[in-house]
LUMLO-893224 format. One line per 8 residues: their letters; for each residue z, y, x of C-alpha. Coordinates in pm, 1 decimal. Layout:
! LUMLO-893224
A	Z Y X ~ ...
! end
This chain:
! LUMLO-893224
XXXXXXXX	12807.5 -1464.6 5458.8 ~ 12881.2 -1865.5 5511.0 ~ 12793.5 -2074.1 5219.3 ~ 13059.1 -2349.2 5175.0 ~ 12948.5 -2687.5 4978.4 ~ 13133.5 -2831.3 4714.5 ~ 12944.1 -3180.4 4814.6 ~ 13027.6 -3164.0 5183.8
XXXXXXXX	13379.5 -3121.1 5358.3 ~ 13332.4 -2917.9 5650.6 ~ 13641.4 -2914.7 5892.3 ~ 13907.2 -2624.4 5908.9 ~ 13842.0 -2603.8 6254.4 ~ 13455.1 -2568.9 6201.1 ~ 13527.8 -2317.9 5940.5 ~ 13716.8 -2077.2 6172.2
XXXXXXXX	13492.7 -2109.7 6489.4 ~ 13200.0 -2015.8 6250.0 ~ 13427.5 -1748.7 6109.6 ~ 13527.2 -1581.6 6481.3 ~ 13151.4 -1638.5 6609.0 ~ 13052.2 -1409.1 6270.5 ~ 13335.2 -1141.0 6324.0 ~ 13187.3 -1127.3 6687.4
XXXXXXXX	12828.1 -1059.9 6666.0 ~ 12894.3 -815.8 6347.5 ~ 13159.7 -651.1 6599.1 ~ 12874.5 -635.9 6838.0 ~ 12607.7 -459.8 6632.9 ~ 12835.1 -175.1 6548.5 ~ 12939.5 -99.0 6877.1 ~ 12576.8 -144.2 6980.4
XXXXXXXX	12513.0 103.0 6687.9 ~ 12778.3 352.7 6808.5 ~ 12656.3 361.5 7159.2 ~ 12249.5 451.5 7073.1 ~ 12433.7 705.2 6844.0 ~ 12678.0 863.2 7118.1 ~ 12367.4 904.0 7352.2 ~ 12137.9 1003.2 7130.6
XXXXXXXX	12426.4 1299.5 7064.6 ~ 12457.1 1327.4 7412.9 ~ 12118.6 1372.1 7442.7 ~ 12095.1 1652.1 7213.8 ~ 12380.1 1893.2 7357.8 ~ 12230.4 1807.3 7686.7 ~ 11899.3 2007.7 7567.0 ~ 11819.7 2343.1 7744.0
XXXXXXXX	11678.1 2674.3 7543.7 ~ 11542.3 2931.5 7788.0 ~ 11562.6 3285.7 7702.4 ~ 11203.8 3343.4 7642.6 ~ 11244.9 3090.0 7358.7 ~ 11524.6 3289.6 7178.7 ~ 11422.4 3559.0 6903.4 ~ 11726.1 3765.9 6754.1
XXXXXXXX	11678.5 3918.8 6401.9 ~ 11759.5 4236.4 6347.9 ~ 11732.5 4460.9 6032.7 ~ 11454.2 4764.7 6028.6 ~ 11202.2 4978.0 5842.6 ~ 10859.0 4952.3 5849.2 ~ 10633.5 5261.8 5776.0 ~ 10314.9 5267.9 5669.1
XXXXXXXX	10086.2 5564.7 5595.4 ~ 9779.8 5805.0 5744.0 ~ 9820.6 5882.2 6151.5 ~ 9826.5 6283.6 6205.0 ~ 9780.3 6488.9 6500.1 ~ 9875.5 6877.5 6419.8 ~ 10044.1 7174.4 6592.7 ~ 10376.1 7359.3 6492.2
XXXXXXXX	10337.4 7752.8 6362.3 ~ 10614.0 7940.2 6291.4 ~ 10601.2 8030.6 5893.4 ~ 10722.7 8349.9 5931.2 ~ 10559.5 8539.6 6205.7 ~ 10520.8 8933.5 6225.6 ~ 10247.8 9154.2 6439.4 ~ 10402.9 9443.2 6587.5
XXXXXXXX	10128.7 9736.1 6659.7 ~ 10177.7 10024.9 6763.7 ~ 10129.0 10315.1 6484.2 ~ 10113.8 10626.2 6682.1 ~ 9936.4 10614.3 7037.3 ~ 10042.8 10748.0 7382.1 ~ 10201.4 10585.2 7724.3 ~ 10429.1 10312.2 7688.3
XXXXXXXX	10764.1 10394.7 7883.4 ~ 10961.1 10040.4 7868.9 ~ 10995.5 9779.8 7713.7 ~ 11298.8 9615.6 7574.7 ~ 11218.6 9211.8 7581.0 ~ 11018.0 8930.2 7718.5 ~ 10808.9 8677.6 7608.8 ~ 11058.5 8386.6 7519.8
XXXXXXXX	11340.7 8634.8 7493.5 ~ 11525.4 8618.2 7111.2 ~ 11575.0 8917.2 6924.2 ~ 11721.1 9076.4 6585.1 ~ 11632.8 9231.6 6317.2 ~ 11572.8 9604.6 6427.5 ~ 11640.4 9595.2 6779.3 ~ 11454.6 9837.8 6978.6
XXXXXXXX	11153.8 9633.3 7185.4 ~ 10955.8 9915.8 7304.5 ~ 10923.9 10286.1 7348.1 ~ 10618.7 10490.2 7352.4 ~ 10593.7 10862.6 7475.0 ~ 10691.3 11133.3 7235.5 ~ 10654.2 11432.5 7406.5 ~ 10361.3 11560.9 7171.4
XXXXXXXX	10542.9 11429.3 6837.1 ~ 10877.9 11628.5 6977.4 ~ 10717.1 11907.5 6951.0 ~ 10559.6 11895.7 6635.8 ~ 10856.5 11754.7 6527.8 ~ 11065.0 12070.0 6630.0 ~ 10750.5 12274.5 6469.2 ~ 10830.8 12117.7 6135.7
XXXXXXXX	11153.2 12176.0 6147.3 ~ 11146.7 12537.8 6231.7 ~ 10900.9 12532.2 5922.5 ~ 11165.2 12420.8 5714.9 ~ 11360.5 12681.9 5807.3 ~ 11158.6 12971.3 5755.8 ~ 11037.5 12860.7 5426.1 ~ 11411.3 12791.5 5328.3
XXXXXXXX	11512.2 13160.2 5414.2 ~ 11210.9 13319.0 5236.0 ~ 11246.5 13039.0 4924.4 ~ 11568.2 13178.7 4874.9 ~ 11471.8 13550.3 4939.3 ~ 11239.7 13508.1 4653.8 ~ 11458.2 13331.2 4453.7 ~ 11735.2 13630.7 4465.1
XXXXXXXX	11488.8 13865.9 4360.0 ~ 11365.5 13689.7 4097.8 ~ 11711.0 13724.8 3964.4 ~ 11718.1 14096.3 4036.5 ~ 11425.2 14179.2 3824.7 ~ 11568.8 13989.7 3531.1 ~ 11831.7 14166.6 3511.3 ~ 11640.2 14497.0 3590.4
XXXXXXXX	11350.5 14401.9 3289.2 ~ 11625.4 14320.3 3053.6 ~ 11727.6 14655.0 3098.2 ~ 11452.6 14805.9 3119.9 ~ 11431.3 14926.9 3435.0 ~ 11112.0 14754.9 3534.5 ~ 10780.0 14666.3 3347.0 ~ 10653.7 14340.5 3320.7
XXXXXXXX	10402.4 14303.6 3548.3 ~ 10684.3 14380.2 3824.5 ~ 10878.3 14118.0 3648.9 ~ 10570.2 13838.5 3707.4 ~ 10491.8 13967.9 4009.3 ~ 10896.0 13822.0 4103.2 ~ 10838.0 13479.4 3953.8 ~ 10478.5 13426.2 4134.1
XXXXXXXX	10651.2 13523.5 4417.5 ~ 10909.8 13268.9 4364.0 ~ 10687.3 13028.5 4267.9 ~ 10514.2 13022.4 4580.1 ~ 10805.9 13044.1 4831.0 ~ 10968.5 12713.7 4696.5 ~ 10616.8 12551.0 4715.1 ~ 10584.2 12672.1 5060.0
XXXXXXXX	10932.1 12545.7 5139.6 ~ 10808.8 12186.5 4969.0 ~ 10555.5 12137.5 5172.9 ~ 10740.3 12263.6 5504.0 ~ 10966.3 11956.4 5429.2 ~ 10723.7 11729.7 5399.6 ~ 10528.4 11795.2 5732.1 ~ 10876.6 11755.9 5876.3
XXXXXXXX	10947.4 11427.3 5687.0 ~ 10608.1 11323.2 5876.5 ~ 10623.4 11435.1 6214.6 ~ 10999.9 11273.5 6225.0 ~ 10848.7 10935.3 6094.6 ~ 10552.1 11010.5 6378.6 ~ 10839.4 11021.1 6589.9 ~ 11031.8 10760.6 6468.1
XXXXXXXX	10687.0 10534.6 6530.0 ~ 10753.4 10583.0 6887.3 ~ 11060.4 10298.1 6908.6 ~ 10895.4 9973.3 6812.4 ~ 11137.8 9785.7 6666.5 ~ 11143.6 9366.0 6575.7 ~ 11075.6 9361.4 6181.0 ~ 11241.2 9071.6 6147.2
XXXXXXXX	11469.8 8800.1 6370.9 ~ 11339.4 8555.0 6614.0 ~ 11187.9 8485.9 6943.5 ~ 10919.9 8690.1 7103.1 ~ 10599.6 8471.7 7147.1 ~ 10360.1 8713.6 7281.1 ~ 10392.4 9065.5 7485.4 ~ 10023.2 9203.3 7523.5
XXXXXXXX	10159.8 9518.4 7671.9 ~ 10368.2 9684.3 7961.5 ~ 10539.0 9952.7 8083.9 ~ 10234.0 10226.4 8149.1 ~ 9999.4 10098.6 7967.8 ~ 9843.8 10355.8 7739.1 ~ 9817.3 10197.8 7379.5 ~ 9628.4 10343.3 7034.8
XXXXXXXX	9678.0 10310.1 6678.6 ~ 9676.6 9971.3 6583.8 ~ 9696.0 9820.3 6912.2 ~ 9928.2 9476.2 6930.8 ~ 10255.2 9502.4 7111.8 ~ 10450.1 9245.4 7008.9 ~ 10440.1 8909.8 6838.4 ~ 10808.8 8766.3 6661.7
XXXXXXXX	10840.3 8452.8 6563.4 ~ 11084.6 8267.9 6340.5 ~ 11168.5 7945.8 6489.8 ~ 11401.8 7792.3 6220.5 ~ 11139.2 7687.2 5942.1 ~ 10846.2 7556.5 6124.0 ~ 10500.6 7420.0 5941.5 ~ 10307.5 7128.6 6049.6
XXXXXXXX	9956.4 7169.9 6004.4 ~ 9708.5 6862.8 6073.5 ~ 9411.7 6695.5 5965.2 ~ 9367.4 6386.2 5719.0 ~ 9110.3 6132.5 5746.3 ~ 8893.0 6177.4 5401.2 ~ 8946.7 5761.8 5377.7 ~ 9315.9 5820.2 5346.2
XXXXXXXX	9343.8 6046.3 5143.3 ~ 9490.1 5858.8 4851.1 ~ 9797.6 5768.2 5048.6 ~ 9901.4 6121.3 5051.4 ~ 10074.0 6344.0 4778.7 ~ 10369.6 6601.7 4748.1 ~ 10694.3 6499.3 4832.0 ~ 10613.7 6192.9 5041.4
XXXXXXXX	10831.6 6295.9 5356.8 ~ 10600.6 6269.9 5684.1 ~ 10793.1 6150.8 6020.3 ~ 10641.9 6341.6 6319.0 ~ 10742.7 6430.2 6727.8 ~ 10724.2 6686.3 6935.7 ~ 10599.2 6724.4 7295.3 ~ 10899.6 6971.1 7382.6
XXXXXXXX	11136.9 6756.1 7254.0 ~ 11104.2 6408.3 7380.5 ~ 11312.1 6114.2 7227.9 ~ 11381.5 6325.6 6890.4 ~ 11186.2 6241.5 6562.7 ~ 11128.4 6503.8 6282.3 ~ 11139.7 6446.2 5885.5 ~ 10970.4 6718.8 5709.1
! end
């Protein structure tokens, strides 16, 4: 700003030289101004970032909770044993090998149970015939004591008799409902679907009562089962779902 006098006259021509020389420095500190602020902006895009400088965000999920090491059982698992002995003949599947409910796995020698089998049966038959022998005279002497014909005692005599023939035929059918489940024991079958795990025995081998054969496995409802650290054991309850892998199946995570 130029202060002008009232006192003192101060030529025109003064007035504008002073005027110009102000317009000209002022001019001068703004485009002094502009050009610091153009290179310090030039400075700044000129700046380099490397790579190893960079961090990208990205959106996760953080898990917290006990670390367990375990194995996988099958929940439902069945034992096959054999329930009659003798010589295995074949055998239907292999270890690894999948199999359904029923299907024949095994069979065992029934030569001996065939026989007692047909035994039974033959049983059966003979105690039918003579059941029914009795049972026709029985009727006979009824009719024969209501008239008379016969005494009493010939009349008990026919129902004893009767008595004891369909007895005898009961228990005929019931050694042959035996020896055919004896023989029926002979095909060892898979109790329920699923993979074989374990085949103790082989074609020749020469197995008793109770001896293993076979072990099925379900494979579609697996159980976890592993050990908790007694310091952690307050971060566990029911229903808290448990994130786990398996060594067979490498790159997949489990939620159970």
């Amino acid at each position: 700003m130029i202060l002008i006098d009232n006192q003192r006259h101060v030529p025109v021509r003064q007035l504008v030289a002073l005027l110009t020389t102000s317009g000209v420095l002022a001019l001068g500190a703004c485009k002094r101004g502009t050009s610091e602020a153009d290179a310090a902006g030039a400075k700044a895009v000129a700046m380099t970032i490397g790579p190893e400088n960079i961090a990208i965000v990205t959106a996760g999920e953080v898990m917290s909770g006990p670390t367990l090491s375990g194995s996988l059982t099958a929940e439902r698992e069945a034992a096959v044993r054999a329930q009659v002995g003798g010589s295995v003949l074949q055998t239907y599947a292999d270890q690894g090998q999948r199999v359904g409910e029923g299907q024949l796995l095994a069979r065992i020698d029934a030569s001996g149970l065939q026989d007692a089998f047909l035994s039974a049966r033959a049983g059966v038959a003979s105690a039918s015939s003579s059941a029914d022998i009795a049972t026709r005279e029985l009727a006979r002497s009824q009719k024969l004591f209501a008239a008379g014909a016969i005494a009493e005692r010939d009349m008990e005599q026919a129902r004893r008799s009767s008595i004891a023939a369909s007895a005898a035929l009961a228990d005929a059918r019931a050694r042959l409902a035996n020896a055919e489940k004896q023989l029926g024991n002979t095909r060892i079958v898979a109790p329920i679907p699923g993979v074989v795990s374990e085949r103790p025995v082989s074609a020749g081998d020469v197995v008793q009562p109770g001896a293993a054969m076979f072990t099925v496995v379900d494979p579609s409802s697996m159980r976890l089962e592993a050990s908790i650290p007694a310091e952690e054991l307050s971060a566990v309850r029911i229903g808290v779902p448990v994130t786990f892998t398996a060594n067979g199946y490498p790159g997949r995570t489990f939620i159970g």
